[in-house]
N, C-alpha and C positions, 0 to 999 in steps of 0.2 A: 504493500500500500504506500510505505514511505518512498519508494522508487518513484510506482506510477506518478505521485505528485510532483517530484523530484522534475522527473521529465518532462510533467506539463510544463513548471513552470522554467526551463529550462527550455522549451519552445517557445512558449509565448516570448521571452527575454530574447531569444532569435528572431523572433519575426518583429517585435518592436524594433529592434536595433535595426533589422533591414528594411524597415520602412519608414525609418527615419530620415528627416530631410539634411541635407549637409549645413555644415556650420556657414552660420553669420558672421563676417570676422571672426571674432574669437566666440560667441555666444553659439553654444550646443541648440538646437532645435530637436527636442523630444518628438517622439512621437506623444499622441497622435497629432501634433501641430504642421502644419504644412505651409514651405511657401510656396509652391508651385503645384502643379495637378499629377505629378509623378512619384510624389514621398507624402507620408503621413497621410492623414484623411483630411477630405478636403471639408470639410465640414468646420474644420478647425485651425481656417484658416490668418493665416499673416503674414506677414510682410518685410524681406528683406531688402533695403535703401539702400545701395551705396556702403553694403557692411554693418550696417545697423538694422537688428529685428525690429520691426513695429506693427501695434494693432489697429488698423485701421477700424473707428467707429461706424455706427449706420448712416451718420449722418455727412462722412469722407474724412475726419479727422484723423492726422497721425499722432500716436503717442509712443513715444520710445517706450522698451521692452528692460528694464532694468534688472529684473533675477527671474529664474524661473525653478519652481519646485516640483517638478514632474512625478515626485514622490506622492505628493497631496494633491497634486491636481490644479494650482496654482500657479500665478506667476503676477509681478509688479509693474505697473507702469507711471511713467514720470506724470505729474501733474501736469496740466499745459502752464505755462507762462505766464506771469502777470508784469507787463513789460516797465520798467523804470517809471517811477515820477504817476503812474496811473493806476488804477482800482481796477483794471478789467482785465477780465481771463483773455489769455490766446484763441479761445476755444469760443466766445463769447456769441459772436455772430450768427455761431452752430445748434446754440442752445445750451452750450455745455456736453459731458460726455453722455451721451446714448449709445445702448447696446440696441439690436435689434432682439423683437421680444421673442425669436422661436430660434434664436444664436446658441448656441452649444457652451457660450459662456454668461457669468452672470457677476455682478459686482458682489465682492465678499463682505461676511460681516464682522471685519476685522479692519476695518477703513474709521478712523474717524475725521471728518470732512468741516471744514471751516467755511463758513462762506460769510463772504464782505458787499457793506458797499450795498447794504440791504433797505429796500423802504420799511417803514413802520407796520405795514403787513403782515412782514416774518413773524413780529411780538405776538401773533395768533395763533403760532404754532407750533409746541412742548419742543424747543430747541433751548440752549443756555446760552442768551444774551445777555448774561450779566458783565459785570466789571471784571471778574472773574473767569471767563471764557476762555479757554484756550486761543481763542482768536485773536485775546488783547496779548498775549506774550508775542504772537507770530510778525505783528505789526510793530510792536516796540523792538523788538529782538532780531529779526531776518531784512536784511536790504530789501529783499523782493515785495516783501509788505508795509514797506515803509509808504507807499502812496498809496494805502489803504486806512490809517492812523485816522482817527477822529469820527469815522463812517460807523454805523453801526454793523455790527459783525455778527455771529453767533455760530456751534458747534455744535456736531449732533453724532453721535456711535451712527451708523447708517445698520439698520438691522433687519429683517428679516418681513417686518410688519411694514417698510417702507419699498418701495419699487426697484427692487433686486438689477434694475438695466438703465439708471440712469440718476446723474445729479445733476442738476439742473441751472443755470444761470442764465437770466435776459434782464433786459432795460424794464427798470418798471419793477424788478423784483433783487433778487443780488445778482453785481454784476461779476465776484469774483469767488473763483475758491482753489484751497489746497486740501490736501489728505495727507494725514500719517499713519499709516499700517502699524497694527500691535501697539497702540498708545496705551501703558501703563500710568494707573493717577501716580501722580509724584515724578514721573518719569522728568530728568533733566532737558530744558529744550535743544541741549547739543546733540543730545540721544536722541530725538527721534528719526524715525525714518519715512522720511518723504515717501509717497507715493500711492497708487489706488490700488488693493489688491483683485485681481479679475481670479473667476475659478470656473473650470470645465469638467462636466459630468464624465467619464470616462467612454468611449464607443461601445456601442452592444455587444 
């Protein structure tokens, strides 16, 4: 019995590896992810640039590919940009990040998401706009949020009772946001770790 399983997975381990896509510069590409239609499944797809993996959103956005956990079924991507001197996302004109709702991947619940730069609206909705927020260290403490300062902000776990394929930003509502994966309370703000965690169900 201990063989036969030995073997299965011992198979499977072969046929993941040879249907694996080649590396991105240096960035390994698990399966099941694919960049092209002849490795990995295409279902699971992205995006290699110029050397660098990226996920492209529903709505055409690219976000660098920062680690991937092929172990868990996970992997990270760079926040888009909130360019010098302004409040607003890179991504802004897009909507913000959107997954597509029948995509093979789904925002994790290990994100927790700032958004700036917000009308008095947001106050209506169980987020933490306090003075307290993790939002007010990000704007006093990181260059990047520095033209975000004095805007109203606020912080939320993104979890599971919220829309699993999307965070959102427009005019009219917040125009900016970042994410830290695995944000412990107390956690130093040197320590955190930027970025949106995305996770994919494994192929049948």
């Amino acid at each position: 019995m201990v063989l036969v399983i030995f073997v299965i997975l011992t198979l499977v381990t072969y046929v993941s590896a040879l249907d694996a896509c080649p590396k991105c510069g240096s960035m390994e590409v698990p399966y099941p992810l694919s960049t092209n239609d002849n490795c990995g499944d295409t279902r699971y797809r992205v995006i290699c640039n110029n050397d660098i993996l990226q996920f492209e959103s529903a709505v055409g956005f690219q976000y660098k590919i920062i680690s991937i956990n092929p172990s868990v079924n996970k992997f990270v991507i760079s926040p888009p940009l909130i360019p010098k001197n302004t409040c607003y996302a890179s991504d802004l004109s897009l909507g913000g990040l959107k997954l597509d709702d029948n995509s093979a991947f789904n925002i994790s619940t290990h994100n927790t998401v700032m958004l700036f730069n917000c009308t008095e609206n947001i106050l209506l909705s169980p987020l933490n706009c306090s003075s307290n927020s993790f939002c007010r260290h990000y704007e006093e403490k990181v260059e990047e949020g520095s033209g975000c300062r004095g805007t109203l902000c606020c912080h939320f776990l993104k979890d599971s009772a919220m829309t699993a394929h999307r965070i959102r930003v427009r005019v009219g509502g917040c125009t900016a946001y970042t994410s830290v994966v695995g944000m412990m309370s107390g956690d130093d703000i040197d320590a955190w770790n930027y970025g949106i965690e995305l996770q994919w169900m494994p192929p049948n």
